[in-house]
MARZA-404410 format. One record per residue (C-alpha): residue in three letters; x, y, z. Coordinates in steps of 0.2 Angstrom, whole numbers, padded with zeros to 4 digits. Example, Ala and Ser with C-alpha at 12.3 -4.5 7.8 and 13.67 -1.06 7.14 Angstrom:
2
+------+-------+-------+-------+
| resn |     x |     y |     z |
+------+-------+-------+-------+
|  Ala |  0062 | -0022 |  0039 |
|  Ser |  0068 | -0005 |  0036 |
+------+-------+-------+-------+
***
This chain:
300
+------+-------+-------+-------+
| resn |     x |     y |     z |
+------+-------+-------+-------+
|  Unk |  0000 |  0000 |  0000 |
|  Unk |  0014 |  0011 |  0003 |
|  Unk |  0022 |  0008 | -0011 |
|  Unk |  0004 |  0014 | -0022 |
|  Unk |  0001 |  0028 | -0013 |
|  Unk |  0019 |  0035 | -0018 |
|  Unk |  0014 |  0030 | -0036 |
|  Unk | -0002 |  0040 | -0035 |
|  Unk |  0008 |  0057 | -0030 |
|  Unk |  0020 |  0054 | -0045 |
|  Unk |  0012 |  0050 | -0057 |
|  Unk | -0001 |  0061 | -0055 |
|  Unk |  0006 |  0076 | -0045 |
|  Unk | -0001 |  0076 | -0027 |
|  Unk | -0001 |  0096 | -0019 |
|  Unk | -0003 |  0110 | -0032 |
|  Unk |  0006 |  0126 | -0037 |
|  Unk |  0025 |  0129 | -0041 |
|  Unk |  0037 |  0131 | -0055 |
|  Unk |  0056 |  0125 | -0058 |
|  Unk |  0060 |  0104 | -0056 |
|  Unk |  0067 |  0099 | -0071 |
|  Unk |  0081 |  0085 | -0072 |
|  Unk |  0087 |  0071 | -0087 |
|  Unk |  0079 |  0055 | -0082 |
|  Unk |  0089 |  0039 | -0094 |
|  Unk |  0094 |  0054 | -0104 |
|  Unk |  0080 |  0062 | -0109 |
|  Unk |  0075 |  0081 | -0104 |
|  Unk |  0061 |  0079 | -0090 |
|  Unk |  0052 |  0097 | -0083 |
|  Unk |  0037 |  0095 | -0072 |
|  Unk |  0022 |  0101 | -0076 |
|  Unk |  0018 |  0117 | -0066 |
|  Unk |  0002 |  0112 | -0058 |
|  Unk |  0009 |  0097 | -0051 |
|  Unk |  0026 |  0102 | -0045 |
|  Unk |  0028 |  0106 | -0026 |
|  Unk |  0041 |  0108 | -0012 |
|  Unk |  0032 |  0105 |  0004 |
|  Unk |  0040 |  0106 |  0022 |
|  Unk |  0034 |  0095 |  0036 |
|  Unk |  0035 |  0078 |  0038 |
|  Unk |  0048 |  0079 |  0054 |
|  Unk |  0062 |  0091 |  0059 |
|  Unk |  0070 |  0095 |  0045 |
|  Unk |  0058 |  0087 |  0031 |
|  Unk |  0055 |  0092 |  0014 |
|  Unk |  0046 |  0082 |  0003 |
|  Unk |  0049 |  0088 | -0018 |
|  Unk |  0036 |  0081 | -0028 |
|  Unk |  0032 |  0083 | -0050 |
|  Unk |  0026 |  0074 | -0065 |
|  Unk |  0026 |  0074 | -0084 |
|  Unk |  0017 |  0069 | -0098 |
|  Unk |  0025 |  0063 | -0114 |
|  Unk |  0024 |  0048 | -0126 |
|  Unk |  0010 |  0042 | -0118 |
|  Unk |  0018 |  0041 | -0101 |
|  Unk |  0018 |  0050 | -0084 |
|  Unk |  0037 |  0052 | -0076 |
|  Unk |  0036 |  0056 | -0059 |
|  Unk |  0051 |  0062 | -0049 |
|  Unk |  0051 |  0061 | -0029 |
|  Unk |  0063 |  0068 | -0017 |
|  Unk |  0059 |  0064 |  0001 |
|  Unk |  0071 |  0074 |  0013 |
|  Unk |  0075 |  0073 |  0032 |
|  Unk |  0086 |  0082 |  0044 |
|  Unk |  0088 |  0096 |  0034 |
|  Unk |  0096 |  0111 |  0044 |
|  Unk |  0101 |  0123 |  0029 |
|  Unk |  0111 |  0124 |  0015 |
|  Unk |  0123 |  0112 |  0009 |
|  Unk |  0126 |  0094 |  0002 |
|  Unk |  0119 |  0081 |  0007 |
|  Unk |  0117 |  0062 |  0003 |
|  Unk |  0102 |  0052 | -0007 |
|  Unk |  0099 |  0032 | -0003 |
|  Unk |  0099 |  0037 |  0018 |
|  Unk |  0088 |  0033 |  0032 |
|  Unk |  0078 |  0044 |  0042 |
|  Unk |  0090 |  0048 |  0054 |
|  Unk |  0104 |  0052 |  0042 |
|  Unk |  0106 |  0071 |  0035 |
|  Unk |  0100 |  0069 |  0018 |
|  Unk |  0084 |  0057 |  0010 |
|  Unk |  0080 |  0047 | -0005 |
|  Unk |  0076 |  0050 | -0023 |
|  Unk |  0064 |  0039 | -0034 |
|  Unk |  0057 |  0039 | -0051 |
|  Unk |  0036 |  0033 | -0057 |
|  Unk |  0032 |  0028 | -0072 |
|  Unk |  0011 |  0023 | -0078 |
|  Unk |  0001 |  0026 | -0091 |
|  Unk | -0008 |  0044 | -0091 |
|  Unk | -0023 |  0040 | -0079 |
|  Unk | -0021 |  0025 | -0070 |
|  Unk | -0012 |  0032 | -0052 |
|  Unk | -0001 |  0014 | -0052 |
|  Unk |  0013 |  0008 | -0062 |
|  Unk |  0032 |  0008 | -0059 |
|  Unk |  0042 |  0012 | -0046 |
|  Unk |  0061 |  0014 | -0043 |
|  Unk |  0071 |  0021 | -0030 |
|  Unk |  0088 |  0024 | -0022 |
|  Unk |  0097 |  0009 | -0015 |
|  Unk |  0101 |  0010 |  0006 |
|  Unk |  0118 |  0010 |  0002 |
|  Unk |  0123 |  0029 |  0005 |
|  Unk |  0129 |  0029 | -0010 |
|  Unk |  0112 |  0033 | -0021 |
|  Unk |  0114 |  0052 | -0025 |
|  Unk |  0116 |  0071 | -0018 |
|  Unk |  0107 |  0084 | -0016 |
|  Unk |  0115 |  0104 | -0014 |
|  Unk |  0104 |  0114 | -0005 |
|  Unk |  0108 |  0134 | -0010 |
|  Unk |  0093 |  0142 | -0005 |
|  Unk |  0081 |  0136 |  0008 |
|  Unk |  0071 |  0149 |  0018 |
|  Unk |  0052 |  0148 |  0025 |
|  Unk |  0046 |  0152 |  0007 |
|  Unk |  0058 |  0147 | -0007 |
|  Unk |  0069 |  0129 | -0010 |
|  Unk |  0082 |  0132 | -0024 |
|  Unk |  0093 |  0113 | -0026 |
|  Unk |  0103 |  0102 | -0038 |
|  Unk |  0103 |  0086 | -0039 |
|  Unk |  0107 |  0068 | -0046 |
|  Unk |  0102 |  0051 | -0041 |
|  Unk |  0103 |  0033 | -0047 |
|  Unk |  0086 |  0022 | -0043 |
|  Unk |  0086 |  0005 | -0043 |
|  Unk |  0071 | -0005 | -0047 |
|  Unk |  0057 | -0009 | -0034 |
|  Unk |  0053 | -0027 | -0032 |
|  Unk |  0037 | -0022 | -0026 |
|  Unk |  0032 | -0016 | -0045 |
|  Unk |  0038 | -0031 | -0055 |
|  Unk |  0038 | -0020 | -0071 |
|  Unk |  0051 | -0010 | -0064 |
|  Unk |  0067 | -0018 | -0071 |
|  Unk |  0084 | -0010 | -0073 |
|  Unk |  0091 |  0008 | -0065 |
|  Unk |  0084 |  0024 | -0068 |
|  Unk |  0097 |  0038 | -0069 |
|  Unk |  0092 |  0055 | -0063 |
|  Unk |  0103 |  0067 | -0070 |
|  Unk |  0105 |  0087 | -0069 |
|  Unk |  0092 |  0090 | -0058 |
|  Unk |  0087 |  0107 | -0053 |
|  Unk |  0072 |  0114 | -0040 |
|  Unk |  0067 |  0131 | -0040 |
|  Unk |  0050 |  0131 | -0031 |
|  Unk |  0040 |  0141 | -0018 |
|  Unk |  0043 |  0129 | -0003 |
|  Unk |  0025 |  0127 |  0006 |
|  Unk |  0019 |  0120 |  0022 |
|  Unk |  0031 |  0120 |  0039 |
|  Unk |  0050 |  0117 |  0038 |
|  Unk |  0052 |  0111 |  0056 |
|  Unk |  0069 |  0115 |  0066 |
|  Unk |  0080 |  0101 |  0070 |
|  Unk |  0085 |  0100 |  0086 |
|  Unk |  0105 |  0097 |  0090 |
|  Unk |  0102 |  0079 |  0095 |
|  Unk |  0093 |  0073 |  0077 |
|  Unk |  0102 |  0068 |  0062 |
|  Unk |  0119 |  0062 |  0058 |
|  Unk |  0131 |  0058 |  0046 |
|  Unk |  0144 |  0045 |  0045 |
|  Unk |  0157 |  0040 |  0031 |
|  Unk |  0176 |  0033 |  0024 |
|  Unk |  0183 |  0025 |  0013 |
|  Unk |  0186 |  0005 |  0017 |
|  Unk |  0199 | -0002 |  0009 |
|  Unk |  0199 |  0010 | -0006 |
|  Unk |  0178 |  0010 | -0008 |
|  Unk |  0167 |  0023 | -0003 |
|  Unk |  0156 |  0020 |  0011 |
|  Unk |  0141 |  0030 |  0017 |
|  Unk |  0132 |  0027 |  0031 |
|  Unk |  0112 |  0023 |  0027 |
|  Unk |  0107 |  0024 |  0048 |
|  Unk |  0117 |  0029 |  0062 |
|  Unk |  0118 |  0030 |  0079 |
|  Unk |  0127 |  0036 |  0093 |
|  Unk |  0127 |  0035 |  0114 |
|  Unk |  0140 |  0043 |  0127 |
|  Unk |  0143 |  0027 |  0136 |
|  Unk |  0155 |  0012 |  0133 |
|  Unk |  0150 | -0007 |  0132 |
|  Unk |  0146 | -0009 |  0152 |
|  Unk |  0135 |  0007 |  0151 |
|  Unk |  0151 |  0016 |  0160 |
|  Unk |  0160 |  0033 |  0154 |
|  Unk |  0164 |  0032 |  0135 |
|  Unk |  0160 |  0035 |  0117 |
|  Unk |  0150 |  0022 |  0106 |
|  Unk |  0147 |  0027 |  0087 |
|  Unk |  0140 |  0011 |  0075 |
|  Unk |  0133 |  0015 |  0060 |
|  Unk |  0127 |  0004 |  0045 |
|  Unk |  0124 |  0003 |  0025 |
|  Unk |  0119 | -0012 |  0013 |
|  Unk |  0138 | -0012 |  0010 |
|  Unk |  0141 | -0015 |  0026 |
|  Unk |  0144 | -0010 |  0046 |
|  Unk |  0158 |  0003 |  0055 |
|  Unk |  0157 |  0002 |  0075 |
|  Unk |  0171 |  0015 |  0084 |
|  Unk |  0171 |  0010 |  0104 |
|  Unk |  0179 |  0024 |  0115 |
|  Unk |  0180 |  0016 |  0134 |
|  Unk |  0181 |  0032 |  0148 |
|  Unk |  0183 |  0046 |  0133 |
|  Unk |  0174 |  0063 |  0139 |
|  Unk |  0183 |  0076 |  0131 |
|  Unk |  0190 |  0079 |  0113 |
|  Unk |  0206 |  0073 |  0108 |
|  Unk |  0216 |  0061 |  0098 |
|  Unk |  0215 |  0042 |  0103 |
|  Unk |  0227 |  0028 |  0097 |
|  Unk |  0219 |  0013 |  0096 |
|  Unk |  0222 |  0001 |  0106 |
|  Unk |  0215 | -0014 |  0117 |
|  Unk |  0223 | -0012 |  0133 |
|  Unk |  0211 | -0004 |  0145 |
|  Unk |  0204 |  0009 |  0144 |
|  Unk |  0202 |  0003 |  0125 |
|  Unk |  0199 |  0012 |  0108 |
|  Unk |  0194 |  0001 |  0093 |
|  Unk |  0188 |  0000 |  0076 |
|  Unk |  0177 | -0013 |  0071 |
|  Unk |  0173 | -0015 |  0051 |
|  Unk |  0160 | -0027 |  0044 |
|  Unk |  0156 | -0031 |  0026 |
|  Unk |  0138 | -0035 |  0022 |
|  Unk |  0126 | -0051 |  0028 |
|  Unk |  0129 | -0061 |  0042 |
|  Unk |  0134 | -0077 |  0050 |
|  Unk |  0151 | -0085 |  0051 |
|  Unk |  0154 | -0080 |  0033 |
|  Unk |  0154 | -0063 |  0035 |
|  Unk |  0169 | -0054 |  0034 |
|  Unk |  0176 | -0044 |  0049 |
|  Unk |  0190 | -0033 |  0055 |
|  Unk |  0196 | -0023 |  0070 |
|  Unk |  0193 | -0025 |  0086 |
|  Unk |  0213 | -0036 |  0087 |
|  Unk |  0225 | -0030 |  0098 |
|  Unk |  0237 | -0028 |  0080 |
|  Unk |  0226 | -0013 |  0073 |
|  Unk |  0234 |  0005 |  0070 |
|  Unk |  0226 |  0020 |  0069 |
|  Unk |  0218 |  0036 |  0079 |
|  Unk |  0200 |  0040 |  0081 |
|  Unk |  0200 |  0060 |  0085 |
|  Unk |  0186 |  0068 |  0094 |
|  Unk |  0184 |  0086 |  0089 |
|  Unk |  0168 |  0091 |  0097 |
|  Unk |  0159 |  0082 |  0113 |
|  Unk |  0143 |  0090 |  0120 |
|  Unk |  0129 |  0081 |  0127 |
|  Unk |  0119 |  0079 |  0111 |
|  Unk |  0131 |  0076 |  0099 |
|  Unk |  0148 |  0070 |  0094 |
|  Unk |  0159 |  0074 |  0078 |
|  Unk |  0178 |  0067 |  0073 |
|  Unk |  0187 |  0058 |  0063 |
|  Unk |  0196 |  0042 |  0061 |
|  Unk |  0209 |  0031 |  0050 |
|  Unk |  0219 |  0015 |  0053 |
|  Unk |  0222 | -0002 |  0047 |
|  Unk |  0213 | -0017 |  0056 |
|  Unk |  0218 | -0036 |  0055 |
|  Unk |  0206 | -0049 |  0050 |
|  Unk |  0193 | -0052 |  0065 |
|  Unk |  0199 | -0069 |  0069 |
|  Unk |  0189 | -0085 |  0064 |
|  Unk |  0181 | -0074 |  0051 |
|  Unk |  0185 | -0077 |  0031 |
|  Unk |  0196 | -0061 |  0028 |
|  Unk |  0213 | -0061 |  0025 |
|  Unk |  0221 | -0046 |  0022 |
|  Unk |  0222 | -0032 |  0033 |
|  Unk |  0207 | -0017 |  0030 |
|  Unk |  0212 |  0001 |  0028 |
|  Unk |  0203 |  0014 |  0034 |
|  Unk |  0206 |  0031 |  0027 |
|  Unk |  0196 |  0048 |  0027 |
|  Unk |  0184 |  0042 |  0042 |
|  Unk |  0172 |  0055 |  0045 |
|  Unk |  0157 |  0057 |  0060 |
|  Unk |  0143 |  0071 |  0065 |
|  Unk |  0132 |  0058 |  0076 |
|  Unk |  0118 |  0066 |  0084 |
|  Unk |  0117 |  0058 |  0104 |
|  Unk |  0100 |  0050 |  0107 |
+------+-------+-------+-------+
***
């Protein structure tokens, strides 16, 4: 049902009023119809909700972008949970009429698109944008990628754009052993693993898990890892679970700093790098390096 109601407001333009959504779609020019195309805060703090449709060759494209956590200007990911800075992009597709059809959207790997916010006030959104959408399962005609290029929003932004308190949303990302990884949920809590002094940040993608594990930190600095107490790890998983799945860190051979750069009771922001041995009894072999670690977690 969630996935149909979602079709009916692409396809056939749910709100009303607007200007400015146009983006290449598969490579072919795509403008939404004025009537149809809206910018709508509310939805939670932060939310944003972009919505238009067109009409051509006897086909309705509608675009979607469904944002959260949206403080103010700047870039920020597509393919992300809700309590991620950023949102997801999708693409409808069904005949001129019929409110159901196709439906494909960004994968929750982090990795799915950006948006860049320049102008968002309580009246007006201005954006670009570019997103990959991977078909929906739940419409089997969906086959294939859609790719959302070019994008560009320039709408009256309606509704209630909701502050974000200091403790919602977060960011999370690195590179892992030379791939990108973006964080699709995060989390964070200023405590270690027996609910002592300490700083815990896990986050999580389709690509995979990152857990840092800060015992007795409570003020910002630079923190070799090590396991001898107090102890500061890295632990890097690769996706799906089981005794197959492939893990690093947490070994008392890793190298490597995590760097806290701001501490306050509702969030937590650093950096971190390093190279983690194989977890053992798990299939990886090689060593895992972690390079351009990055963390904005908002404290629950």
């Amino acid at each position: 049902m969630r996935v149909s109601l979602t079709l009916v407001c692409l396809v056939l333009g749910c709100g009303g009023g607007g200007a400015g959504f146009t983006a290449t779609v598969n490579g072919k020019a795509w403008a939404a119809e004025p009537v149809g195309a809206t910018a709508r805060g509310g939805g939670g703090p932060g939310g944003i909700v972009v919505i238009g449709s067109q009409t051509a060759g006897g086909l309705v494209t509608g675009l979607t972008l469904n944002l959260h956590a949206i403080t103010g200007p700047g870039t920020f990911a597509l393919g992300v949970g809700p309590d991620i800075f950023g949102g997801t992009g999708s693409v409808g597709e069904a005949p001129p009429g019929t409110g159901a059809g196709n439906h494909w959207a960004t994968a929750l790997d982090g990795l799915g698109g950006r948006i860049t916010i320049t102008t968002l006030s309580a009246t007006r959104l201005v954006a670009t944008f570019q997103y990959t959408a991977v078909a929906d399962e739940k419409t089997p005609g969906a086959t294939g990628m859609r790719a959302v290029t070019d994008g560009k929003i320039d709408l009256p932004l309606t509704g209630t754009l909701a502050a974000v308190p200091d403790n919602v949303g977060s960011k999370m990302s690195a590179t892992l052993g030379g791939k990108p990884f973006n964080a699709w949920a995060a989390s964070g809590r200023l405590q270690d693993f027996m609910g002592g002094p300490g700083v815990a940040v896990e986050c999580h993608s389709t690509d995979g898990s990152i857990s840092l594990m800060l015992v007795g930190v409570t003020t910002p600095a630079s923190y070799p890892l090590g396991k001898v107490a107090p102890s500061r790890t890295i632990r890097s998983c690769g996706p799906g679970s089981g005794v197959n799945r492939t893990c690093w860190g947490d070994t008392d051979g890793d190298t490597g700093t995590i760097t806290i750069t701001s501490l306050t009771p509702t969030r937590v922001k650093g950096t971190f790098s390093g190279t983690l041995q194989s977890e053992p009894g798990k299939p990886a072999t090689a060593p895992l390096i972690i390079a351009d670690g990055l963390f904005d977690i908002g404290i629950q």
